[in-house]
C-alpha positions, -999 to +999 in steps of 0.1 A: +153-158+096+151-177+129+177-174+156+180-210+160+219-224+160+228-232+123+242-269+117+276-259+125+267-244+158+266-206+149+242-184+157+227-167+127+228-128+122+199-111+143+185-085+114+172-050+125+148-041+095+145-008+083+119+015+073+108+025+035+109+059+028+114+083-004+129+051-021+157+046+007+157+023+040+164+046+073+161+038+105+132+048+124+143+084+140+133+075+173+158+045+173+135+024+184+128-011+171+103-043+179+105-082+182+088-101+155+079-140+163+067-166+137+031-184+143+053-199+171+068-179+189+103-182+179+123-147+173+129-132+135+143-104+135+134-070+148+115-040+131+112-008+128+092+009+153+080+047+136+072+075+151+053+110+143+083+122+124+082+091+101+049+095+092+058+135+083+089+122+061+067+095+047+044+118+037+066+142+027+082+117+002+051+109-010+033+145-016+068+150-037+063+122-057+027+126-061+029+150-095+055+129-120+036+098-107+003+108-115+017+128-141+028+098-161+009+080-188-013+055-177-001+030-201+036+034-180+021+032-146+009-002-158+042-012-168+053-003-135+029-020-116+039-052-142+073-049-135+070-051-097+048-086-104+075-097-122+099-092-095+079-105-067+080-138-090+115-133-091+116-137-051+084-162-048+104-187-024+118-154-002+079-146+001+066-180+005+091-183+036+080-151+046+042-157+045+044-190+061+065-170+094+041-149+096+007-167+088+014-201+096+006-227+069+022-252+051+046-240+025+021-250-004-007-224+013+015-199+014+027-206-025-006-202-029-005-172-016+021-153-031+007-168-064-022-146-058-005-116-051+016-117-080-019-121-101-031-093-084-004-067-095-007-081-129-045-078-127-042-042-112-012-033-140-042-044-170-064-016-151-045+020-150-050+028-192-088+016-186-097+035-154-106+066-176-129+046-197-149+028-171-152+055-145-156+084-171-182+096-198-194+120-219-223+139-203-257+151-227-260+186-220-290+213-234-270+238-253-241+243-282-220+224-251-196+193-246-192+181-213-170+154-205-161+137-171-129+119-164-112+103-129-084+123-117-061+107-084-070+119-054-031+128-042-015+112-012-031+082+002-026+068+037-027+028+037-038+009+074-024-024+058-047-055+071-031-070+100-040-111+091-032-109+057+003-097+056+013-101+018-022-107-004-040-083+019-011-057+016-011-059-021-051-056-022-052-027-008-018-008-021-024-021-060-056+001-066-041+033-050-010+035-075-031+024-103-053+052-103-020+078-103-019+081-064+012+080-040+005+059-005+017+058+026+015+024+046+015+014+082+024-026+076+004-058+095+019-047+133+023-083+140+036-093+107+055-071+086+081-089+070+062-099+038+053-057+036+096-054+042+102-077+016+082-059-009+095-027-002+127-043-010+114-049-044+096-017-045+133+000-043+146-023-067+122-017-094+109+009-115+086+024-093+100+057-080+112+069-048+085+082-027+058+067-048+051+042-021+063+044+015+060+019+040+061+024+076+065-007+104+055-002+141+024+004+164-013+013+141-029+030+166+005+047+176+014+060+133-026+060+123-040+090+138-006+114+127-015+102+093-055+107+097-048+144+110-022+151+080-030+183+059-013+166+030-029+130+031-060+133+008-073+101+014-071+076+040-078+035+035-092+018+071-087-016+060-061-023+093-076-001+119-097-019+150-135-005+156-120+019+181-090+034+161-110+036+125-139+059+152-106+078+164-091+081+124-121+094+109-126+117+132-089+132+126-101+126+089-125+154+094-104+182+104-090+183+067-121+167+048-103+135+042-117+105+018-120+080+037-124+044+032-139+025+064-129+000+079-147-033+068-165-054+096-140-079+094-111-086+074-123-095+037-110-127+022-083-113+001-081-141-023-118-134-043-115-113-076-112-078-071-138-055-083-132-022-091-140-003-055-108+006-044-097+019-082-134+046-076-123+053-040-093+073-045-103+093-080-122+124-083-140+132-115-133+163-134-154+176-153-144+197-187-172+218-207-165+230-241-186+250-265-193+233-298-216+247-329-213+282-349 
């Protein structure tokens, strides 16, 4: 993707990325668009740089998504998820060049990398038709009474994608929020966002559907407090924000009683076994009560 001559002395085709929205690639309204360097400084390729009315169609995309996504069986939600595993495989030396542009690293690191992504979707995929089980119960109760409990999704979920870890991270945190039946929005690694570009590319080639996930590239702090103040983002997921922007976020959280998910200390090492935190973070548990007896 660099723009250094080719062998034959051409110049390679500059590429102007687009965004990822309701399943299709537009530009960013605004027209505007951003440099992106590898580890060295050399041009990529420009991005997308969103504005307020992208995160309003992203989320729009998404809240329309939200009810035949989290409306279908858990079992097929995990085939989903598989499928998009499958797919990254498919690409595994388009990622590895992406990862090692962005993150620096030999090419071996960054297999390594991409490796563990692909695990994680797979790992994530063997979770959505056991969510129920582990997070729900039934509930002892004085009285001719059932009561049951079970984890519902939460609805639109806005992603701050980690900004070191532009393809593991990404995947960490965007995994658990369509396993459990929610629809996300992201705001991709500002400084590297190819790897989040590539995989919306294979989001929109495989069977997740449009809207389901929506991926936005550009300035956090500009895209993060429109989504934080969103009536129709439920939840919101810190993970990319700095100290000052996740203060800013939750306080836009607020105004519409937002789940949010704060911003870690520092940036987690993506590569340890997931637990099941981010799968409890976006669910809310219903509860049924039935009468039983004469």
């Amino acid at each position: 993707m660099t723009l250094s001559p080719a062998a034959d002395g051409r110049l390679p085709v500059a590429k102007t990325f687009k965004l990822y929205v309701g399943g299709a690639f537009p530009r960013s309204e605004s027209g505007r668009s951003y440099p992106v360097s590898d580890r060295e400084g050399r041009l990529l390729a420009h991005a997308a740089l969103a504005s307020r009315k992208d995160v309003r169609d992203a989320v729009g995309a998404a809240r329309a998504a939200f009810g035949g996504w989290s409306g279908a069986t858990a079992y097929n939600r995990g085939q989903v998820l598989y499928r998009v595993a499958e797919m990254v495989q498919a690409r595994h030396g388009q990622f590895v060049d992406d990862v090692v542009a962005a993150e620096g690293g030999t090419r071996r690191q960054a297999g390594g990398v991409v490796d563990a992504a692909i695990d994680r979707w797979v790992w994530y995929a063997g979770w959505t038709d056991k969510i129920a089980s582990v997070l729900g119960s039934v509930n002892p109760v004085a009285g001719p009474l059932v009561n049951w409990s079970a984890p519902e999704p939460t609805g639109v979920v806005g992603v701050l994608a980690p900004q070191a870890s532009s393809l593991l991270g990404l995947v960490d945190v965007l995994a658990p929020v369509l396993a459990t039946g929610c629809t996300a929005v992201v705001v991709a690694s500002q400084e590297r966002p190819l790897p989040a570009v590539g995989l919306g590319e294979v989001l929109a080639t495989s069977d997740v559907p449009g809207g389901v996930v929506n991926i936005l590239t550009g300035s956090t702090a500009e895209l993060a407090p429109w989504l934080a103040a969103h009536g129709d983002v439920a939840a919101l997921d810190l993970a990319g924000a700095d100290g000052e922007l996740a203060v800013a976020c939750e306080r836009a959280a607020a105004g519409t009683v937002k789940r949010v998910l704060p911003r870690p200390a520092a940036e987690p090492d993506h590569a340890r076994a997931p637990g099941t935190a981010r799968l409890r973070a976006f669910t809310e548990i219903k509860t049924v009560w039935h009468p039983v007896g004469r």
